[in-house]
Each structure stands twice: as C-alpha cells, then as structure tokens.
N, CA, C and O of each residue as an XYZ file, in Angstrom:
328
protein
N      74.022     80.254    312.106
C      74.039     78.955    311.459
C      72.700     78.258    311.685
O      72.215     78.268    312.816
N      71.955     77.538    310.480
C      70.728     76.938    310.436
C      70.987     75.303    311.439
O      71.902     74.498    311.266
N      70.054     75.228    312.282
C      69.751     73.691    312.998
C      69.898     72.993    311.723
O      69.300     73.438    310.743
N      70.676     71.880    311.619
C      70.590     71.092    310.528
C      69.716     69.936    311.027
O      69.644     69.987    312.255
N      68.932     68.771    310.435
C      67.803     68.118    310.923
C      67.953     66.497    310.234
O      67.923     66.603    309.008
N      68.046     65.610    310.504
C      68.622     64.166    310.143
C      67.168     63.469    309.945
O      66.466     63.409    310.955
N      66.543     62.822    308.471
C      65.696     61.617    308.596
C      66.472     60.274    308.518
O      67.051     59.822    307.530
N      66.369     59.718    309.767
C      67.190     58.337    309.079
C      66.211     57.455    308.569
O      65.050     57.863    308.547
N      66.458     56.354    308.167
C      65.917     55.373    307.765
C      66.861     53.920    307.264
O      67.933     54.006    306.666
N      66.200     52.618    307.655
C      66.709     51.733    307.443
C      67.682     50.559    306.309
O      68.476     49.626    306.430
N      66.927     51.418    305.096
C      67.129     51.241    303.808
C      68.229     51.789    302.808
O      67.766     52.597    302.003
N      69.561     51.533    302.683
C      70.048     52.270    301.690
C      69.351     52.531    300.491
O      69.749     53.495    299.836
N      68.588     52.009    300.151
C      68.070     52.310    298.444
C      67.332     53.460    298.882
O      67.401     54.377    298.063
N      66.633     53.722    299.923
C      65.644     54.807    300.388
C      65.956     55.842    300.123
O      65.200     56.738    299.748
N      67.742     55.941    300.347
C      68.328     57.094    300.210
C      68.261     58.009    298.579
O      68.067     59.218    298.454
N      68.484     57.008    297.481
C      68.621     57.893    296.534
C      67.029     57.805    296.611
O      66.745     58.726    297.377
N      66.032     57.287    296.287
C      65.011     57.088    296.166
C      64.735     58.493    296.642
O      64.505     59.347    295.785
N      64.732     58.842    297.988
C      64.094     60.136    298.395
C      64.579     61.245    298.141
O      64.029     62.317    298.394
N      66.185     61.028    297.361
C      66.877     61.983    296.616
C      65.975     62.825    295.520
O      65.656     64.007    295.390
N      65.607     60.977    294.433
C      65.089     61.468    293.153
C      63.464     61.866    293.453
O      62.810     62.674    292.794
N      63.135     61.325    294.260
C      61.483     61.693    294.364
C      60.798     62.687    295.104
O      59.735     63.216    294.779
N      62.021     63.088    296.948
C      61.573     63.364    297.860
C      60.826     62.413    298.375
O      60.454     61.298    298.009
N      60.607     63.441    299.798
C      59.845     62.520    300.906
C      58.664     62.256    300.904
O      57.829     63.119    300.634
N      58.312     60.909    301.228
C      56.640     60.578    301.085
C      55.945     60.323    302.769
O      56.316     59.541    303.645
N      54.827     61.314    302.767
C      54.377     61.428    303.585
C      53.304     60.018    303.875
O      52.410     59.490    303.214
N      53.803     59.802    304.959
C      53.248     58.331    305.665
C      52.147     58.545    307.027
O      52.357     59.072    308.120
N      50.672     57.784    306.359
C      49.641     58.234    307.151
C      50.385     57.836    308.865
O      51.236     56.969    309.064
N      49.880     58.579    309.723
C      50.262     57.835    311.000
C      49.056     58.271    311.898
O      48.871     59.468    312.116
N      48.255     57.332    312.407
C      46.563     57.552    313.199
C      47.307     56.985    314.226
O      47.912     55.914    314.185
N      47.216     57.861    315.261
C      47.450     57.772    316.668
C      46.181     57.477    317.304
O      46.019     56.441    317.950
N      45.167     58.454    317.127
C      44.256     58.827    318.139
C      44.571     59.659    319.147
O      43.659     59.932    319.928
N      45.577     60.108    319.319
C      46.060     61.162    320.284
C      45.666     62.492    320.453
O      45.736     63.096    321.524
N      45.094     63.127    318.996
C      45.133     64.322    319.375
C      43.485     64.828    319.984
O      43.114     65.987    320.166
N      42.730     63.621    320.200
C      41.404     64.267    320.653
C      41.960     63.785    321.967
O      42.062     64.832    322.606
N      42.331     62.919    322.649
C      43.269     63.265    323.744
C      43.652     65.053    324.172
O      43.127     65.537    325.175
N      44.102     65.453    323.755
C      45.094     66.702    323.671
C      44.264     67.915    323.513
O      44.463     68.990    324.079
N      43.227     67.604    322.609
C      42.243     68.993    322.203
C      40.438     68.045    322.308
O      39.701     67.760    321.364
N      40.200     67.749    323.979
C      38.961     66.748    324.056
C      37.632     68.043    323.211
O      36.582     67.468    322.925
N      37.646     69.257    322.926
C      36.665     69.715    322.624
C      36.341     70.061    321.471
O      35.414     70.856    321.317
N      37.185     69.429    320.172
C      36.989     69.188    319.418
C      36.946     67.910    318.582
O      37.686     66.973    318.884
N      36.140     67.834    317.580
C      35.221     66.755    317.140
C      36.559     65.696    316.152
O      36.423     66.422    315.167
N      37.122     65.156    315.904
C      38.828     64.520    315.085
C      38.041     63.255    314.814
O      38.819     62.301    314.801
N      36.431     62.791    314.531
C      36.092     61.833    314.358
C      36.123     61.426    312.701
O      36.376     60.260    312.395
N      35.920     62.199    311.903
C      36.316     62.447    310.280
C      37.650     62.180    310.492
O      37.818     60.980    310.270
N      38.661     62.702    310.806
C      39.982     62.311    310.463
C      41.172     63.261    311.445
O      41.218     64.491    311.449
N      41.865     62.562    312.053
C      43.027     63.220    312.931
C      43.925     64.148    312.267
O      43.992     64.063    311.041
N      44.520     64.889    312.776
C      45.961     65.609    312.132
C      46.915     64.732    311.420
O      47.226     64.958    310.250
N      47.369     63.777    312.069
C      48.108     62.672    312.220
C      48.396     62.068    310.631
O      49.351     61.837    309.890
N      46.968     61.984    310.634
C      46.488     60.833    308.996
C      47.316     61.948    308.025
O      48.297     61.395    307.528
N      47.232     62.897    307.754
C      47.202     63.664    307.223
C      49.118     62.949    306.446
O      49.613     63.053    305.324
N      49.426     62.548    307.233
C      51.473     62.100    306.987
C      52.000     62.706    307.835
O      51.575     63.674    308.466
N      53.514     61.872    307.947
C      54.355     62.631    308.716
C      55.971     62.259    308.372
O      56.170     61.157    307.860
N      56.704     62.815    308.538
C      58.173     62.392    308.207
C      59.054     63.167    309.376
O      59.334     64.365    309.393
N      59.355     62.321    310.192
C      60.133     62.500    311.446
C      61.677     62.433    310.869
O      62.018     61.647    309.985
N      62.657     63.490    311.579
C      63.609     64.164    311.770
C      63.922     64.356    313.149
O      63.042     64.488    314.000
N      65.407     64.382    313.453
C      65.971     64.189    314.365
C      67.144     65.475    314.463
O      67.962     65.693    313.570
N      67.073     66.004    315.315
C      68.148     66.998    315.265
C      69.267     66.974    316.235
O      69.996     67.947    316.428
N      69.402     65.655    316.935
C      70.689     64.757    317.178
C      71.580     64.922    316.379
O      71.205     65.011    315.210
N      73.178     65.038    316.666
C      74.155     64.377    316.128
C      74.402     62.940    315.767
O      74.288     62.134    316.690
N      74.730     62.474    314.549
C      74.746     61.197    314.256
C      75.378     60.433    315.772
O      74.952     59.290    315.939
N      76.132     60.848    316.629
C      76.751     60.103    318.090
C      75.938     60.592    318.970
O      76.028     60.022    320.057
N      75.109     61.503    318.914
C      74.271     61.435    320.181
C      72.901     60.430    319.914
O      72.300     60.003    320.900
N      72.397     60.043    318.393
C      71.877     59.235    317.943
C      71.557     58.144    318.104
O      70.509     57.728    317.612
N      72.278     57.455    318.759
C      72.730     56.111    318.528
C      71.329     54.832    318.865
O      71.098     53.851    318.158
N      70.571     55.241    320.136
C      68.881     55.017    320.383
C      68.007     55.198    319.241
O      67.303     54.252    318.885
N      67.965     56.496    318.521
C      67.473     56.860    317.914
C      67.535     55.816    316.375
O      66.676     55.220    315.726
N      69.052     55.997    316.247
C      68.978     54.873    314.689
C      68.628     53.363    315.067
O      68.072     52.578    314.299
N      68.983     53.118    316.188
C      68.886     51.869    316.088
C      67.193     51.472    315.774
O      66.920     50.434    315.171
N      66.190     52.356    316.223
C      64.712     52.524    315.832
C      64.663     52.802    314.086
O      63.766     52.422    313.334
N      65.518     53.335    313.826
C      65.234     54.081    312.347
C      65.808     53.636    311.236
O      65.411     53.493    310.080
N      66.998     53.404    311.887
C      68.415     53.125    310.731
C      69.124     54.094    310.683
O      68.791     55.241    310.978
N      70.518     53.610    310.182
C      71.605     53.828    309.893
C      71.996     55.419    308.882
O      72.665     56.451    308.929
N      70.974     54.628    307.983
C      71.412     55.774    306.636
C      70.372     57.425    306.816
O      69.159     57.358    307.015
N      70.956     58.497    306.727
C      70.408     59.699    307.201
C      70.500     60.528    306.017
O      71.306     60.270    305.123
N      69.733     61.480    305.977
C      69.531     62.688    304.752
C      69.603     63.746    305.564
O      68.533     63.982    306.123
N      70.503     64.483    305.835
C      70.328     66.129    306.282
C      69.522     67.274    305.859
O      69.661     67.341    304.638
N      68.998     67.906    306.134
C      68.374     69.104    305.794
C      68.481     69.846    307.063
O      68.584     69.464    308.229
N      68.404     71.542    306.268
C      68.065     72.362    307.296
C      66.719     72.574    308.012
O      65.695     71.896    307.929
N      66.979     73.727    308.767
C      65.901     73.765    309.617
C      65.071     74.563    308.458
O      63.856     74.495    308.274
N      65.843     75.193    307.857
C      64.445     76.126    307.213
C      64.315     75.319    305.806
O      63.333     75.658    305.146
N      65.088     74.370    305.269
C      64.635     73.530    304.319
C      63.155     72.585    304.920
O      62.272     72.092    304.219
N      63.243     72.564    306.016
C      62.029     71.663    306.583
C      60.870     72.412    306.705
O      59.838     71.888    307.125
C-alpha cells in the first residue's frame, strides 16, 4: 500500500481551485541551504526560491498541531503521485 500524503490549507475555495488548476508552487527563501552546503556559491538564487508545496503524512488525528498552522481542509495524494 502507497504512503498517502495530506496538503492542508486554510481556505475551502483552495480546495477546488487546486482541484481545477493544481498546485502552485510558492517561492520560499530561507537562506538555509548555504548554511547546509557552506561550499557552495546559492548567491544567484537558493533551492528554496525555486517553490515548494508541503505535505504531511500524518493522519488527519495525529495532525491536529499541524492544521492548526495550515488549516483544516486537506487534498490527499499518494506517495508516488507526489
């Protein structure tokens, strides 16, 4: 059986929205990863920027930390859909 994988988010409308469109990748600049890899140069642009769409592979009840950061409403996918 495939890990199934939860994006929540705060928004019911989000939901069909990312139905009809899919997911939109959202820049996120940490600065972290020249942290992590100091011997290379991430001054042009981090991994990070690039988007990201976080998933949770919690049970909606082991969740409960988790949504309260995210929201309520969740989209499942598998592991190998991801």
């Amino acid at each position: 059986m495939s890990l199934r994988l939860t994006h929540y988010t705060g928004e019911a409308t989000a939901v069909p929205n990312i139905l009809s469109n899919g997911f939109a990748w959202v820049p996120n600049c940490r600065n972290l990863i020249s942290k992590l890899v100091p011997a290379h140069d991430f001054s042009e642009r981090e991994p990070q920027q690039f988007g990201m769409i976080s998933f949770t592979d919690l049970t909606p009840d082991e969740a409960v930390e988790h949504r309260k950061e995210f929201g309520n409403y969740g989209i499942i996918v598998s592991e190998n859909w991801a």
